[in-house]
C-alpha positions as CSV (number, residue, x, y, z in Angstrom):
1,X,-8.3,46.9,-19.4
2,X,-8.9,44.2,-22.1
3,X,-4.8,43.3,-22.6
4,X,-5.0,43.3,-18.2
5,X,-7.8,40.9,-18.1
6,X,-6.4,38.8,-20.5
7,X,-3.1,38.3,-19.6
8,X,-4.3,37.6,-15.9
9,X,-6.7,35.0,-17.5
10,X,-3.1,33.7,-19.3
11,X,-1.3,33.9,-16.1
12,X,-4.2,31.9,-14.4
13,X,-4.7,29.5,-17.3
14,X,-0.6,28.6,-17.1
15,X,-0.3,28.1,-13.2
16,X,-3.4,25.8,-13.5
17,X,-1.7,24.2,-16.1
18,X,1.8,23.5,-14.6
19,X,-0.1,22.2,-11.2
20,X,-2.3,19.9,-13.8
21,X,1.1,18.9,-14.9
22,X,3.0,18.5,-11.9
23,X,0.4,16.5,-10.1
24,X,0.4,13.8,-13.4
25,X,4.2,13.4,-13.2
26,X,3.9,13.0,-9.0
27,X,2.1,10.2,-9.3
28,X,2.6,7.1,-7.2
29,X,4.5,4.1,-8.7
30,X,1.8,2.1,-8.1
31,X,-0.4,4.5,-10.1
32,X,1.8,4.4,-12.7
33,X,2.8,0.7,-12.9
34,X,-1.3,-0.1,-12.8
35,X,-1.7,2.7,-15.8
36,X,1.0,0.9,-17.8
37,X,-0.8,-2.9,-16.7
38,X,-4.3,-1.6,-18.4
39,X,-2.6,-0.2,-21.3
40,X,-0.8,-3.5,-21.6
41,X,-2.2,-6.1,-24.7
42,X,-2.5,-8.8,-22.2
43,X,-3.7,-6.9,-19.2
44,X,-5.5,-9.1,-16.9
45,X,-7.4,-9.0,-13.4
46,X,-8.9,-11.2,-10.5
47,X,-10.8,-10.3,-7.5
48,X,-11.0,-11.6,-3.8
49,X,-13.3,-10.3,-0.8
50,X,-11.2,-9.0,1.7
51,X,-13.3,-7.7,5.5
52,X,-15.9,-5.9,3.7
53,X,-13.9,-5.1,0.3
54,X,-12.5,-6.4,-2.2
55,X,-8.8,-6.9,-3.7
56,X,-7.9,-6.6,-6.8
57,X,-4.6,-8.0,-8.6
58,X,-3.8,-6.4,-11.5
59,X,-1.1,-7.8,-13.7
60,X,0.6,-8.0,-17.3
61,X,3.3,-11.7,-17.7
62,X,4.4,-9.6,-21.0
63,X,5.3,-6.5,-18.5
64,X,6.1,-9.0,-15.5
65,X,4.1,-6.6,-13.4
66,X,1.7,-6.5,-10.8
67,X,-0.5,-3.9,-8.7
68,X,-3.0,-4.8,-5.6
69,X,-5.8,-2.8,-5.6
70,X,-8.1,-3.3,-2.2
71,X,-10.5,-1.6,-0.3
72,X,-12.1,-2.3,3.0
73,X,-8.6,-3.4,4.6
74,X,-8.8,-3.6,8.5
75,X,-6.8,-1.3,10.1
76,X,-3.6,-3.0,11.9
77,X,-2.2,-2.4,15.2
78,X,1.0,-0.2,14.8
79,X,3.5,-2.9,15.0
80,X,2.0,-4.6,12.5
81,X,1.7,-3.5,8.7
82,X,0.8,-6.0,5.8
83,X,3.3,-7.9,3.3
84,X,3.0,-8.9,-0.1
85,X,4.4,-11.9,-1.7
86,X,4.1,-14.2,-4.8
87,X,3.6,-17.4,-4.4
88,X,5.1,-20.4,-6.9
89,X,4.1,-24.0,-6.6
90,X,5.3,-24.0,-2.3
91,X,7.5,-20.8,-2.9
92,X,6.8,-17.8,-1.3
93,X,9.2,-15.0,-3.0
94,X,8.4,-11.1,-0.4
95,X,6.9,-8.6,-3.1
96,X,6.8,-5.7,-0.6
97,X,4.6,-4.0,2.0
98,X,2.2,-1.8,2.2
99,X,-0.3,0.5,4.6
100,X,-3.2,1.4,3.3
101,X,-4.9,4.4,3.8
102,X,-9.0,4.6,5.7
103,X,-8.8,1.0,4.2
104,X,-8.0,1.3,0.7
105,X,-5.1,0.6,-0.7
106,X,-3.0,0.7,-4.4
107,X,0.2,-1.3,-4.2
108,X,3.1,-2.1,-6.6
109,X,4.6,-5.4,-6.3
110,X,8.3,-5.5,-6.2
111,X,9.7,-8.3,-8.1
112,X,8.5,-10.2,-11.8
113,X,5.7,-11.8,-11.9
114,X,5.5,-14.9,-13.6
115,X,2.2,-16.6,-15.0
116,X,0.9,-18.8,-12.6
117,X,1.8,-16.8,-9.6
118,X,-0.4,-16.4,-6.7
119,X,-0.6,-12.7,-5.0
120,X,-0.9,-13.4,-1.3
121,X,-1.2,-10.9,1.5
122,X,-0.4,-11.5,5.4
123,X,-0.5,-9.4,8.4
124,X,3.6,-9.4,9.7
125,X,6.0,-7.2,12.0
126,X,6.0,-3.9,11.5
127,X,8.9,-3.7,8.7
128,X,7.6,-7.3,7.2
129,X,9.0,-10.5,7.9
130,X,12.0,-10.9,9.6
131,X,12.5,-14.5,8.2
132,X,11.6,-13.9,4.8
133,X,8.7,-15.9,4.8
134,X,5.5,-16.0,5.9
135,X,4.6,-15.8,9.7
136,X,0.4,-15.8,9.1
137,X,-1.8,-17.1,7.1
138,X,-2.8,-15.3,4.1
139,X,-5.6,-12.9,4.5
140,X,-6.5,-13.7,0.7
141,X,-4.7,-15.0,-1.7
142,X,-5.3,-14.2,-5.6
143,X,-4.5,-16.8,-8.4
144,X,-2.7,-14.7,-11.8
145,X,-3.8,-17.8,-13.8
């Protein structure tokens, strides 16, 4: 009875183990690209309000990386979804979109950030902008320096 007991407990221990495991290495990018940010020497962060959150930008110039995190997001209509985009000097360079989910949201920008970047976010088509630039005013807009 004692060897049964115990290997079930081993059995147990191993499949809680390999789901432990398998839900670490299925992590969002963006989860892991804001892991790697923190855990960067010159991780840094700034804060907006946002409806009736907050967003978040943070980023690492060593890395060149940078992650949104917001809460409080209104929801959008369902031709609409919202873009990201870094801003330099009058420049605005698409970083990606992004829906988030009852409001919150965790999102990876695509493209290197540079020091002195702004992270903007607008409301644009469904799909993002079909001119490659803004077609709203930002909704916030989040200085990196």
């Amino acid at each position: 009875m004692f060897a049964l007991a115990a290997g079930i407990a081993l059995v147990a221990g191993i499949g809680f183990g390999s789901m432990a495991l398998n839900d670490y290495l299925a992590r969002p990018a963006s989860v892991v690209a804001l892991d790697e940010i923190e855990a960067a020497a010159d991780a840094a962060q700034a804060s907006a309000p946002v409806g009736d959150g907050t967003a978040t930008v943070h980023w690492s110039a060593e890395l060149g990386e940078a992650v949104l995190v917001a809460d409080g997001l209104e929801p959008l209509e369902s031709d609409r979804t919202y873009q990201l985009w870094f801003v330099r000097g009058e420049t605005a360079l698409p970083a990606g979109i992004f829906e988030p989910e009852s409001g919150d949201a965790v999102a990876r920008l695509d493209g290197e950030m540079l020091p002195g970047d702004v992270v903007a976010v607008t409301v644009e088509p469904e799909g993002g902008s079909p001119t490659g630039l803004p077609t709203s005013e930002p909704i916030f807009a989040i200085p990196t320096a």
